[in-house]
C-alpha positions in Angstrom: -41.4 -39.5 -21.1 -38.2 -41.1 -19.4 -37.0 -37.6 -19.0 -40.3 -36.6 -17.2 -39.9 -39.4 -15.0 -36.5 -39.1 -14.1 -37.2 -35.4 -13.0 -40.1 -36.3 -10.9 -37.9 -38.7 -8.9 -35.7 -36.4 -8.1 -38.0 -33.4 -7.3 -40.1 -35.4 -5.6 -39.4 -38.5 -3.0 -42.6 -40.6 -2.6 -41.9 -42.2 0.7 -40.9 -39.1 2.6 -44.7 -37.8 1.3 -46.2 -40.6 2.6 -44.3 -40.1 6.1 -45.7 -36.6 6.0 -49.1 -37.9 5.3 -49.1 -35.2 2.1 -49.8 -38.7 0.2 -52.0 -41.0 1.5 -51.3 -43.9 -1.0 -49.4 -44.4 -4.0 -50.2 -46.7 -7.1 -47.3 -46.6 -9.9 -48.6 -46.4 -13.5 -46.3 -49.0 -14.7 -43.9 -51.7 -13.6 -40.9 -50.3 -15.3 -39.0 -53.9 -15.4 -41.9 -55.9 -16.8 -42.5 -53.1 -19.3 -39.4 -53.5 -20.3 -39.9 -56.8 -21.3 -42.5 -56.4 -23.1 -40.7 -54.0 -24.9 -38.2 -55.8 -25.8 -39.9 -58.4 -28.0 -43.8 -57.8 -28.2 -43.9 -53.8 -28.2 -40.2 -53.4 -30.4 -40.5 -51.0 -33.5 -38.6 -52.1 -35.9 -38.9 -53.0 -39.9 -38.4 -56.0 -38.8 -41.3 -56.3 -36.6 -43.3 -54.7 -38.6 -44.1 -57.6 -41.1 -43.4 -60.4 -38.6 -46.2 -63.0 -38.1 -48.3 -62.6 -35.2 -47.7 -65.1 -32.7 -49.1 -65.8 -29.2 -45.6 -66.1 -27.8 -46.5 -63.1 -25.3 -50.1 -63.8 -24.4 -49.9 -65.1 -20.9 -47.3 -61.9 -20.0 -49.5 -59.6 -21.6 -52.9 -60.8 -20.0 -50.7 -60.6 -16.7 -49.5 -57.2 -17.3 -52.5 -55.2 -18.6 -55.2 -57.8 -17.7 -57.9 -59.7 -19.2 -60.0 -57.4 -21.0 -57.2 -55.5 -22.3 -55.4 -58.6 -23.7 -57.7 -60.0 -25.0 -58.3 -57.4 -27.8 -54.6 -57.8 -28.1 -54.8 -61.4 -28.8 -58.3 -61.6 -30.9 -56.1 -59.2 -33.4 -53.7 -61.4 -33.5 -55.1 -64.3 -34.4 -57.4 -62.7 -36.9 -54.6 -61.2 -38.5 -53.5 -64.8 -39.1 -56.9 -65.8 -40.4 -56.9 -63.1 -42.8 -54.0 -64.5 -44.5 -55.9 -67.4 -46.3 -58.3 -64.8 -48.1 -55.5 -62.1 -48.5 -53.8 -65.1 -50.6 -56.7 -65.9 -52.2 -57.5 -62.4 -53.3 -53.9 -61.3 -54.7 -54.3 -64.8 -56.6 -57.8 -63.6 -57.9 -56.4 -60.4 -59.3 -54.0 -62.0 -61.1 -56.1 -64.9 -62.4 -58.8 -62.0 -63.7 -56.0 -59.6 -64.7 -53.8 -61.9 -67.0 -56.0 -64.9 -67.6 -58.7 -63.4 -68.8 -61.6 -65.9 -66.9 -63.2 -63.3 -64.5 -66.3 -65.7 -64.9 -65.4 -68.8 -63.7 -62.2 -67.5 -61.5 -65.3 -65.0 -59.6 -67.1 -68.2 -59.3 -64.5 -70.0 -57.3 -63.3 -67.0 -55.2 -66.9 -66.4 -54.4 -67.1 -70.0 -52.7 -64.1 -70.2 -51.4 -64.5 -67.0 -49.4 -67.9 -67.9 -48.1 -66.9 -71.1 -47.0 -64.0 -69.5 -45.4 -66.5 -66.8 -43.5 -68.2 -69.9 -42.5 -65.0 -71.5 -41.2 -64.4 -68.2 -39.6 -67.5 -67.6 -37.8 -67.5 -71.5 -35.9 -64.1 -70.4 -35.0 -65.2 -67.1 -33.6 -68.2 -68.2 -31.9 -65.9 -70.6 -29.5 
C-alpha cells in the first residue's frame, strides 16, 4: 500500500491538478501522521499485543480520528472483552471443578447463579 502511494505522488502532483482545474477538490483518505500514531500503540501487531488487556488508553484519539460511530464499536468491544473475563474465569474454574472433583451437581448449581447474576449485572451496565 505504501508502495502504491509513493508511486502516485510521484506520477501525479495534486496541486498542479487543481491549478489546471482537472481536479476540482481533493479529500486525502488518511492523515498519514495521526495514523501513524495509532499505529504505533493501538493498531501494533505483535504477540505481545495480541493478549494485552484492552484498555481505553486510545479512545478519545480514536473517536477523533475515525469518528463517533466508528469508535464507538471499537470501544463497546473493548470493554466487553473485559466483562467477559469474570465468566471466562468462572467457566475454566467450572470445568475443572466438574472434571476432577467430581460434583457436577452442586458446582452446575453455583455456576448457573453466578452467571445469571452476572448477565444481570451486565445488562444494567449495558443499558447506560
Amino acid at each position: 500500500f505504501r508502495v502504491l502511494q509513493s508511486q502516485f505522488a510521484i506520477l501525479f502532483d495534486v496541486a498542479q491538478m487543481q491549478k489546471l482545474n482537472v481536479l476540482e477538490s481533493f479529500y486525502p483518505l488518511h492523515d498519514r501522521s495521526k495514523l501513524r500514531e495509532l499505529e504505533v500503540g493501538w493498531a501494533r501487531l505483535s504477540w505481545g499485543s495480541v493478549f494485552q488487556w484492552p484498555g481505553s488508553n486510545y479512545d478519545e484519539m480514536l473517536r477523533m480520528y475515525f469518528g463517533g460511530e466508528v469508535a464507538f464499536l471499537f470501544i463497546w468491544m473493548n470493554d466487553y472483552t473485559r466483562k467477559l473475563l469474570m465468566p471466562a474465569t468462572l467457566a475454566v474454574v467450572y470445568w475443572i471443578a466438574v472434571t476432577f472433583a467430581h460434583m457436577p451437581g452442586v458446582v452446575s448449581a453455583a455456576f448457573a447463579l453466578i452467571m445469571c447474576a452476572w448477565m444481570a449485572y451486565f445488562t444494567a451496565i449495558f443499558d447506560r
